[in-house]
C-alpha positions in Angstrom: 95.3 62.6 76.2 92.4 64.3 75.2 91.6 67.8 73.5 89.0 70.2 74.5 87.3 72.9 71.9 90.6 75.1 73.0 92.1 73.2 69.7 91.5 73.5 65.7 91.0 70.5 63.3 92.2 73.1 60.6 89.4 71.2 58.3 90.0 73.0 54.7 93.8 72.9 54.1 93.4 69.4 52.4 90.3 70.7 50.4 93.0 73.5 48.7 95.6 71.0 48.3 93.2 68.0 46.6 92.2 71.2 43.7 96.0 72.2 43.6 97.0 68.9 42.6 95.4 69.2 39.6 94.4 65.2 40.0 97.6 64.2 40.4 98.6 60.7 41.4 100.0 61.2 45.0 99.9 60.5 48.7 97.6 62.7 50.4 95.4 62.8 53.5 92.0 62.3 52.3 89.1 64.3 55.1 85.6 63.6 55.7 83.6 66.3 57.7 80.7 64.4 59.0 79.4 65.8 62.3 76.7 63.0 62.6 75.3 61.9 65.8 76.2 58.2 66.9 72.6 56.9 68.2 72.6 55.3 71.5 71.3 51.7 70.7 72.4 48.8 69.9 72.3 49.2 66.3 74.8 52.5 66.1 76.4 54.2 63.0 77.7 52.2 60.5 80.5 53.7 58.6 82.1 52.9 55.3 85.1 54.9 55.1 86.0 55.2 51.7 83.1 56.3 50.5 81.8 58.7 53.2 78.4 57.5 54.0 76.7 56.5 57.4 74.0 54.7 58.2 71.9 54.2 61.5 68.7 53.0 62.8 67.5 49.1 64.0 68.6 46.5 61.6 70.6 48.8 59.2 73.2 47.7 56.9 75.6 49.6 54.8 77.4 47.2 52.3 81.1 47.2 52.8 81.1 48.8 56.1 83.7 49.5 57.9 83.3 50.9 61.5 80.1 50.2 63.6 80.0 52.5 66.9 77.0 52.0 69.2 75.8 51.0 72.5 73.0 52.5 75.0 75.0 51.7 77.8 78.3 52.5 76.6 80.5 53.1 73.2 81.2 50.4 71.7 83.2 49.4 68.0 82.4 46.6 66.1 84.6 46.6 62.9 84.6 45.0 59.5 87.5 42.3 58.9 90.6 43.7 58.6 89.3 47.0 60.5 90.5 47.8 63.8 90.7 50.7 66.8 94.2 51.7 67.9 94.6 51.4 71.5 97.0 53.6 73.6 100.6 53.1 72.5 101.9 50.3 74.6 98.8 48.7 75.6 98.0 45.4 73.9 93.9 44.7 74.9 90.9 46.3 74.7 89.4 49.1 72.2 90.5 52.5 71.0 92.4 54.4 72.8 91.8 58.1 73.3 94.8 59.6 72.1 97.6 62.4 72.3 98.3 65.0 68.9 100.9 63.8 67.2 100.8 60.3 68.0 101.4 57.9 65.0 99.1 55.8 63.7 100.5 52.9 61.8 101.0 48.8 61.3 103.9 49.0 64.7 101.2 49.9 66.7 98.2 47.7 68.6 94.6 47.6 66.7 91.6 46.1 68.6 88.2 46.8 69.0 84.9 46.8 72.1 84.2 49.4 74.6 86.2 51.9 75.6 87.0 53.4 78.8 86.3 56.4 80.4 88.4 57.9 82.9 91.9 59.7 84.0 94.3 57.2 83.0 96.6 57.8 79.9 94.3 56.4 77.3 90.9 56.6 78.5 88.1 59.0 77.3 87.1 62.1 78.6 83.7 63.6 78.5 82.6 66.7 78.0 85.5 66.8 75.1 86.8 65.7 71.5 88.6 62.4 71.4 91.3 61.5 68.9 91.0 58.2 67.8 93.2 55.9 65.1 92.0 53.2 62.8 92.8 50.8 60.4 90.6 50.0 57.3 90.8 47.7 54.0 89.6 50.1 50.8 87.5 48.8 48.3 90.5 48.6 45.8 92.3 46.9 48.4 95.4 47.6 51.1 95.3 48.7 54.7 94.7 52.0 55.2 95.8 54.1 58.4 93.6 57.2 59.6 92.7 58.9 62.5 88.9 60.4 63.9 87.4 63.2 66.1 84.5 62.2 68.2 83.0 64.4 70.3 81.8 63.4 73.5 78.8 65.5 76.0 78.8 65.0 79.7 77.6 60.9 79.3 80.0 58.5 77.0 76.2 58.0 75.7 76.5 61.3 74.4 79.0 61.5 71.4 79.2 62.6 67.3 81.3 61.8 64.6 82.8 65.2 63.8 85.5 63.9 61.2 87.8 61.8 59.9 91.2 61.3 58.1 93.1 58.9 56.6 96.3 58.0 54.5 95.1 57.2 50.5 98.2 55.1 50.2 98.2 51.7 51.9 100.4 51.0 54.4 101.2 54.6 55.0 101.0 55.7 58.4 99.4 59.3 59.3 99.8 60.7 62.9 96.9 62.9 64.7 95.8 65.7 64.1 97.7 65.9 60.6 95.6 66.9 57.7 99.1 66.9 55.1 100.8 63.1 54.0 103.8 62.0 56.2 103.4 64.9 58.7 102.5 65.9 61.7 100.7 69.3 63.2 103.0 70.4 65.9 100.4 73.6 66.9 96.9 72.5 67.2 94.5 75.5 68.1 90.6 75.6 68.7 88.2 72.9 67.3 85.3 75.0 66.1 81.4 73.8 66.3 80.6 71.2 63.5 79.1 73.6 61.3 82.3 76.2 61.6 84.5 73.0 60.5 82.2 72.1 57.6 82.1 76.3 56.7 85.9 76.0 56.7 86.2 73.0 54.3 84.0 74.6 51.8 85.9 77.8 52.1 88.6 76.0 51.1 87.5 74.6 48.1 86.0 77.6 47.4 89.7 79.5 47.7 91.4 76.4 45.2 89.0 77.2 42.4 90.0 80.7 42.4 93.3 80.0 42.1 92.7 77.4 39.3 90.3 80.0 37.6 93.4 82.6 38.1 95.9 80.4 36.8 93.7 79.4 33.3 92.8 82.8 32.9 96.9 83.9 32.8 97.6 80.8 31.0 94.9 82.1 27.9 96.3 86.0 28.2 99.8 84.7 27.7 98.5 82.2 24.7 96.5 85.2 23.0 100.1 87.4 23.8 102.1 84.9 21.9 99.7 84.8 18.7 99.6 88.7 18.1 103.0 88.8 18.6 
C-alpha cells in the first residue's frame, strides 16, 4: 500500500537520540535524508548505503555500491551481492515491492531485485506518491543489514527521488516501515513534508540534542564548582 504526502517520515527523532547516546554502543536506526533525483537512463543512481553517497551520470561507479536504480523506460534495481529489494510479503518473484507502514523488513521475508510494477494490485507502485520500499545490504564491516526507503514518485514511474533511507546498525536485526527507533514500529504516521522541510527537520533535531548536551555539561560544572566551595 502506498502513502501520499498526507503522512510524516518524522525525519529528526533519530538525529536527538544518536547525540543523546552519548556514542554509546547500541542498536539504533541509522537515517539518511537524501532527496536526490534518480536520472532516467540507463546508468541511474548508484547508492552505497553505509556511507551516504550517490553517484549518477553515464559510466559512473561508486566503489562498494550497493543499490543501482535506473531505467528510461522504467525503474529498475540492480544490486551489489548480497543486496536485495523486498518484494510484497508473500510473493516470491520479481523486484521491490511497494509496501504497507508497519510491515517488517527482515531475513523471513523474500529479497529480489528488476523492475517494478506499477498498478492497483497489493504491492505495486503508485504514481503521483511516496513508496515504501525494504532492502537488504552487506556493510563494509560486514553482516546483513535490514532497512527500509521513501522514493517519491511524479505522475510517470520515470519520474521518481530518493527522499530517504533507514536501516538497522546491527546485522541481522530487522526494522519495519516507517520506524525511525530500533525494534519498533510507528503505529501513527502523519504528513511527509517536501524534501527540504524533511532535511529542516533533521537538522532541527540535532540542533535540539546539542542543547541538551550543552545543558547537561553546564549543570554538571555548577554542581562540581558547588562541591569545591563547599
Amino acid at each position: 500500500m502506498t502513502r501520499t504526502s498526507s503522512q510524516t517520515l518524522l525525519l529528526g527523532v533519530g538525529a536527538v537520540g544518536a547525540v543523546l547516546g552519548g556514542g554509546e554502543a547500541q542498536a539504533a536506526v541509522i537515517q539518511w535524508v537524501a532527496g536526490i533525483v534518480i536520472p532516467a537512463d540507463i546508468d541511474g543512481l548508484y547508492i552505497k548505503i553505509d556511507t551516504q553517497q550517490t553517484l549518477a551520470g553515464a559510466g559512473a561507479a561508486l566503489p562498494g555500491w550497493d543499490l543501482n536504480p535506473y531505467s528510461a523506460t522504467s525503474l529498475t534495481f540492480f544490486n551489489a551481492t548480497g543486496t536485495g529489494m523486498m518484494r510484497y510479503p508473500g510473493v516470491t518473484t520479481g523486484s521491490a515491492g511497494s509496501l504497507d507502514w508497519g510491515t517488517e523488513v527482515g531475513p523471513a521475508r523474500s529479497f529480489g531485485s528488476g523492475a517494478v510494477v506499477v498498478g492497483s494490485n497489493p504491492g505495486n507502485w503508485s504514481l503521483n506518491a511516496i513508496n515504501y520500499i525494504g532492502f537488504r545490504f552487506v556493510a563494509d564491516g560486514g553482516g546483513t543489514h535490514y532497512g527500509w526507503a521513501a522514493i517519491q514518485v511524479g505522475s510517470a514511474i520515470t519520474t521518481r527521488t530518493f527522499v530517504s533511507l533507514n536501516y538497522e546498525s546491527v546485522a541481522s536485526t530487522p526494522i519495519f516501515i516507517g520506524s525511525l527507533t530500533s525494534g519498533a514500529a510507528d503505529p501513527n504516521p502523519s504528513a511527509v513534508p517536501e524534501t527540504s522541510t524533511v532535511a529542516a527537520g533533521a537538522l532541527a533535531g540535532l540542533a535540539l540534542g546539542a542543547r541538551f548536551v550543552v545543558q547537561r555539561r553546564r549543570q554538571a560544572t555548577r554542581r562540581g564548582s558547588d562541591l569545591v566551595q563547599a
